[in-house]
C-alpha positions as CSV (number, residue, x, y, z in Angstrom):
1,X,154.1,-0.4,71.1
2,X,154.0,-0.8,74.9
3,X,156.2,3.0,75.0
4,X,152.7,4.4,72.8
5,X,150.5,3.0,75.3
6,X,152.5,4.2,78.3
7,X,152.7,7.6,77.1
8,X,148.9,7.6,75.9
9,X,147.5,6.7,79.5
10,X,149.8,9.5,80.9
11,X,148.2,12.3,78.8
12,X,145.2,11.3,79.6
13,X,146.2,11.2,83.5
14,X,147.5,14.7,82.9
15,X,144.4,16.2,81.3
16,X,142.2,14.7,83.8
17,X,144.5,16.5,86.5
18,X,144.3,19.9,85.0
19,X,140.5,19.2,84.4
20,X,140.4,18.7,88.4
21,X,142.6,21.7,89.2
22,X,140.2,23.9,86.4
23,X,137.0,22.6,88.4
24,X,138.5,23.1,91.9
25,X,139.4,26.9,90.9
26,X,136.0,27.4,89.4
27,X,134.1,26.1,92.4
28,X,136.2,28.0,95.0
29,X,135.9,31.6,92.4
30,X,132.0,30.7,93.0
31,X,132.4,30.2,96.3
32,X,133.7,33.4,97.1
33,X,131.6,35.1,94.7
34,X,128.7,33.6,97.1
35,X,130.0,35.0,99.8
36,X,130.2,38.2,99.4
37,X,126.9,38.5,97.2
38,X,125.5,37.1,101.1
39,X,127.6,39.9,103.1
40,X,126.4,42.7,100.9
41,X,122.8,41.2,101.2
42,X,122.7,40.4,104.9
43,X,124.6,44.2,105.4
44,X,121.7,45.7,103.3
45,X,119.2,44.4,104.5
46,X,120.1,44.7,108.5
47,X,120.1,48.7,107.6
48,X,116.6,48.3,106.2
49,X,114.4,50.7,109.0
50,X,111.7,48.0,110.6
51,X,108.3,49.7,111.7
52,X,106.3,48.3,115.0
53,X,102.5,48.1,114.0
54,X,101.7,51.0,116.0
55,X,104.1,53.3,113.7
56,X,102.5,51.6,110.8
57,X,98.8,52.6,112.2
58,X,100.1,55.9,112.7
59,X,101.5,56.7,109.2
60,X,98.1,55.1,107.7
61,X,96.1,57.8,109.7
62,X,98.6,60.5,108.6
63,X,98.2,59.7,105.0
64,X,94.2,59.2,105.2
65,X,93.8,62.8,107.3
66,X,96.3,64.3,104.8
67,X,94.3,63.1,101.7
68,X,90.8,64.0,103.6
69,X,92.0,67.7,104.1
70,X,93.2,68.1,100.7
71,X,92.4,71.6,99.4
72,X,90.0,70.2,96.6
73,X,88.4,73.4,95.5
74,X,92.0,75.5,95.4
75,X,93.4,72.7,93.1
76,X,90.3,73.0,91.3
77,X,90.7,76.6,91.0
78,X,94.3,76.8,90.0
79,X,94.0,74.6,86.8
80,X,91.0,77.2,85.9
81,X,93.3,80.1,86.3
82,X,95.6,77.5,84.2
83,X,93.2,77.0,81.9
84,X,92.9,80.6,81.5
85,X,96.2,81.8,81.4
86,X,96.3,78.9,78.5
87,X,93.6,80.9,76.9
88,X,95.1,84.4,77.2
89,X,98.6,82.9,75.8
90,X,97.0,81.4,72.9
91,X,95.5,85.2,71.8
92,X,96.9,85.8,68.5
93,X,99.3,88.2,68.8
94,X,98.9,91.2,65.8
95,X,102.0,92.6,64.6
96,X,102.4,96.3,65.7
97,X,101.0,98.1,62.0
98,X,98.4,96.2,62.2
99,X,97.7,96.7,65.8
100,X,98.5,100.9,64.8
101,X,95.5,100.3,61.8
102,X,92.7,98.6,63.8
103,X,93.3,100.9,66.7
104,X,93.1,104.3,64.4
105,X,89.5,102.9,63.0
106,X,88.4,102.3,66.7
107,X,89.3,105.7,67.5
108,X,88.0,107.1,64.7
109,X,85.0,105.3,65.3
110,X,84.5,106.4,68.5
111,X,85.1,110.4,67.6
112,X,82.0,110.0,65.1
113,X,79.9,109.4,68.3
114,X,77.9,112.1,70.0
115,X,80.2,113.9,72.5
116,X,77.3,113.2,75.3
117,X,77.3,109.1,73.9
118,X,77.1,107.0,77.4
119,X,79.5,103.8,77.6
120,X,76.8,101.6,76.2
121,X,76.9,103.5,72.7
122,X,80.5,103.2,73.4
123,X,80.8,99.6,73.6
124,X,77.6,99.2,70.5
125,X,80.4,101.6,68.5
126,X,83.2,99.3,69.3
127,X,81.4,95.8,68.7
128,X,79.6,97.3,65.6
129,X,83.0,97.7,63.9
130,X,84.6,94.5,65.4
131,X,81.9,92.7,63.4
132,X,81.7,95.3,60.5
133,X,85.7,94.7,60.4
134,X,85.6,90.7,60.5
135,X,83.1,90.3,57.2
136,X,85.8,92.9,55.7
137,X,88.7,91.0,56.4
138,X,87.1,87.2,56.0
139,X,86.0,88.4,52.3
140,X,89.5,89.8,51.7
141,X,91.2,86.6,52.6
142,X,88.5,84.6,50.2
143,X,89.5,87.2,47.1
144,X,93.6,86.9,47.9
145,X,93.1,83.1,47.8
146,X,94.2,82.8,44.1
147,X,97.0,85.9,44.3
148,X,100.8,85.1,44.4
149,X,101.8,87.2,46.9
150,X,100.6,85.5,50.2
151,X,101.5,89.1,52.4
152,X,98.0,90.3,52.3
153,X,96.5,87.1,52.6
154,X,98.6,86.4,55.9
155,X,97.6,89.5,57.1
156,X,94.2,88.6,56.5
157,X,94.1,85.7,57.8
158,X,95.6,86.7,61.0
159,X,93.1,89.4,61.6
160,X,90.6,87.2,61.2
161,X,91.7,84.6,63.9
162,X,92.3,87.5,66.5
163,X,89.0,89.4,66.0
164,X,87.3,85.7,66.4
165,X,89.2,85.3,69.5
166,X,88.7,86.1,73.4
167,X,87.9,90.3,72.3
168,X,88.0,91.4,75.6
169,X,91.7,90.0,75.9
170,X,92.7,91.4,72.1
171,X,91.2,95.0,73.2
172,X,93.3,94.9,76.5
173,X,96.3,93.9,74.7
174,X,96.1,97.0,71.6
175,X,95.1,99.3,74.7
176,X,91.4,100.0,74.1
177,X,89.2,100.2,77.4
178,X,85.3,101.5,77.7
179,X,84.0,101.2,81.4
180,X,81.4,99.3,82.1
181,X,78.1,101.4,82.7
182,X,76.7,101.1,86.0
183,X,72.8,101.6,86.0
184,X,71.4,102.1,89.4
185,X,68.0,101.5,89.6
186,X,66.1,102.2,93.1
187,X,63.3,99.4,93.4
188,X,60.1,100.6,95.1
189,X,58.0,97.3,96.2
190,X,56.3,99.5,99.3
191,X,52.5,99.3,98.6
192,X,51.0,102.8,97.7
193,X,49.8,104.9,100.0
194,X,51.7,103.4,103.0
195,X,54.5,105.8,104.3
196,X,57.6,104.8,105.1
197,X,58.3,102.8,109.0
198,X,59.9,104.7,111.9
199,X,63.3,103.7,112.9
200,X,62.9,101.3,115.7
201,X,65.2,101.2,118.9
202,X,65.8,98.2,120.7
203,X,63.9,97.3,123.4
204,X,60.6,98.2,124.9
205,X,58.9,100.4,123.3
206,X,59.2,104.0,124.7
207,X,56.1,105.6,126.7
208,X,54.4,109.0,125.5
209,X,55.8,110.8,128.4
210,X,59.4,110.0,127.4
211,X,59.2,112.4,124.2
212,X,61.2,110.8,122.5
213,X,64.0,112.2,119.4
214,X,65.6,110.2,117.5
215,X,68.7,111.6,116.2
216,X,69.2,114.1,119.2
217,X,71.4,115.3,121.1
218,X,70.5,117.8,124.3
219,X,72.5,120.1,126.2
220,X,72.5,119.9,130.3
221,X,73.9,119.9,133.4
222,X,74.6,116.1,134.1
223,X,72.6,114.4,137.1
224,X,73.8,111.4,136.5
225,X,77.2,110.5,134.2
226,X,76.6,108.4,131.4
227,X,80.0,106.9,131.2
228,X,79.1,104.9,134.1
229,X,75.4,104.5,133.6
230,X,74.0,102.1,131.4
231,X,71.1,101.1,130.5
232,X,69.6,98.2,128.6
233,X,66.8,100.3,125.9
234,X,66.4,103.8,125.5
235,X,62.8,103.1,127.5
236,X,64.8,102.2,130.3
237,X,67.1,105.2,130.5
238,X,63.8,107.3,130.4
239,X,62.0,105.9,133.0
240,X,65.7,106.1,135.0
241,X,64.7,109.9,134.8
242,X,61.4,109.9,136.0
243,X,62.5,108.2,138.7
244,X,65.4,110.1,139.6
245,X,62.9,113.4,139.5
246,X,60.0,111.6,141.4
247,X,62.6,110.8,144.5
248,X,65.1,113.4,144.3
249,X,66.2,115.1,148.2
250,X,65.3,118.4,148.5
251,X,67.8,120.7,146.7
252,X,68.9,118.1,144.1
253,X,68.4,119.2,140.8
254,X,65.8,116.6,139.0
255,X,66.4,115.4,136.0
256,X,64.2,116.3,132.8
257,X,66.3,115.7,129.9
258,X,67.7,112.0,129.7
259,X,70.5,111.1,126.2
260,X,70.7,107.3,125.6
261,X,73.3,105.8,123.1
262,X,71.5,102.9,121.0
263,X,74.2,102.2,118.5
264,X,76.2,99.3,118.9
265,X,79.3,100.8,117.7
266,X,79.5,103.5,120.2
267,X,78.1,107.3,119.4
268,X,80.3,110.4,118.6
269,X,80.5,113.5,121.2
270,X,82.7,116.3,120.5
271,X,84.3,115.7,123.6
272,X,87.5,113.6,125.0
273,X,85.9,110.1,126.2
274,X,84.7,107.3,124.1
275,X,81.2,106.6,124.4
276,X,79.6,103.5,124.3
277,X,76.5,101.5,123.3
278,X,73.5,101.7,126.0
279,X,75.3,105.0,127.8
280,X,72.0,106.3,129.5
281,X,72.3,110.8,130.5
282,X,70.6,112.3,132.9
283,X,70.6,115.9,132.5
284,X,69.0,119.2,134.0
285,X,68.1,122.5,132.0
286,X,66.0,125.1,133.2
287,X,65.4,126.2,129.3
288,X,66.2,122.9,127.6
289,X,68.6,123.7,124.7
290,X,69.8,121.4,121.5
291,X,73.2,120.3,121.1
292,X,72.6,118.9,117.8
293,X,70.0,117.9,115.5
294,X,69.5,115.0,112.8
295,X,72.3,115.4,110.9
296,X,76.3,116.9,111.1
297,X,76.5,120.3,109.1
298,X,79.2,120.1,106.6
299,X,81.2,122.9,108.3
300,X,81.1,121.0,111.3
301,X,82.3,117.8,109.9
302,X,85.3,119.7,108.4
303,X,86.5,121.1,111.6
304,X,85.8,117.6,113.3
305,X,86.5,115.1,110.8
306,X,85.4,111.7,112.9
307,X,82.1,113.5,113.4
308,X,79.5,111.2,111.3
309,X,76.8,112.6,109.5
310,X,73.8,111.5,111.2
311,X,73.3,112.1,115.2
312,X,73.3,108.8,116.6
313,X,72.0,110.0,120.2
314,X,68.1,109.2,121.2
315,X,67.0,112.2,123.5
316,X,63.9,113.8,125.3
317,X,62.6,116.3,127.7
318,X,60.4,115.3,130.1
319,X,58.6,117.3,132.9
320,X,60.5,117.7,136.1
């Protein structure tokens, strides 16, 4: 009896002692389970970037200029031509014999026109027969409805969903094109009886003595060189002519035709230098001759092809 309780009390001493051991393992596996969760966290975290609040104000201002110059009406433009490209893909696409078919009655359409017809009766041939072609096809799909063969039917039906579609796309794609006509029509709001204003030159307006032509060009021997004289209106380079006449020395030739430039763009002379806007001539002829007149002839203009077509110089002859 006292050798069963002995040995009782020591089992129990020994499963208390393996218990300890089991808990002592268990708290140090923890332990260093605990640790390392705490180096990886505290390594992670020290390569986490930190921002001063001037680098944070800076990347707010970035992102708010960024989203203000945001190309709202491009992105608004791009899903339209989305939109549409969605449209032109979901065009019913015809198989080729019946693409052949519906082209044939086009052209055939189109050949019963007058040979003088204009693009208008063109396009009333073409539409007439789209919609001539559409009641043909929606009541042959209503009387196949009850057939067994379901061919013509599908056919039918298919025709009927691409000539209802985008037309202008479907003709494109079975190669029919008829230009648009282009009606010019000149719209005449001047009052009757008034005649049509002079061109005006900038500036002052030129005095009777100055003779003024507009769209001239004189010949002369040069008083004074334009290249190098220039002059704010044509009025101007007139009255730099009387001048030069009224107080020339004696033996001076005095001027009596003056050439003024008033286009902006420069004006054309058949020679080698560019000439510019507000260039002001002072020439001398004894018989006063023309260079040119109004307009470029044709033959000219092929044997100097920058030459416009209208004379932009502004001459006259004035007495000497």
């Amino acid at each position: 009896m006292a050798r069963g309780l002995k040995w009782g009390c020591s089992y129990k001493r020994t499963t208390l002692i393996v218990c300890s051991i089991n808990i002592v393992i268990a708290l140090y596996v923890l332990r260093s389970l605990y640790a390392s969760l705490y180096l990886y966290s505290s390594n992670d975290f020290n390569r986490v970037v930190k921002y001063t609040p001037d680098q944070i104000r800076r990347m707010e201002e970035s992102i708010r200029i960024r989203r203000a110059r945001e190309p709202v009406e491009l992105v608004k433009t791009v899903k339209e031509l989305k939109k549409e490209f969605n449209r032109e893909e979901r065009v019913i696409e015809l198989p080729k014999e019946v693409k052949y078919k519906i082209t044939d009655e086009i052209l055939e359409r189109l050949r019963s026109l007058n040979a003088n017809a204009n693009t208008s009766e063109q396009r009333n041939a073409v539409e007439n027969w789209r919609k001539e072609k559409l009641q043909e096809v929606k009541l042959l799909a209503r009387e196949t409805e009850g057939l067994t063969s379901s061919n013509l039917k599908e056919e039918a039906g298919i025709l009927v969903r691409a000539l209802e579609s985008d037309w202008a796309v479907l003709s494109e794609n079975i190669g029919l094109w008829v230009p648009a006509e282009v009606i010019h029509q000149e719209h005449d709001d001047k009052p009757e009886g008034e005649e049509e204003p002079d061109e005006v030159l900038p500036g002052r307006p030129l005095p009777p003595e100055c003779h003024a032509e507009l769209h001239t060009d004189y010949d002369g021997a040069a008083v004074r060189w334009g290249l190098t004289h220039h002059k704010e209106s044509a009025a101007d380079c007139c009255q730099a002519c009387l001048d030069q006449a009224k107080y020339a020395k004696p033996g001076e030739k005095k001027c009596n035709i003056w050439v003024y430039c008033p286009s902006e763009t420069g004006c054309y002379s058949p020679d080698i230098y560019q000439h510019k806007n507000q260039e002001c001539w002072l020439k001398y002829a004894e018989n006063p001759k023309l260079n040119f007149k109004d307009w470029y002839s044709e033959s000219y203009r092929d044997s100097h092809p920058n030459a416009p077509l209208i004379v932009p110089w502004v001459s006259g002859v004035v007495s000497a």
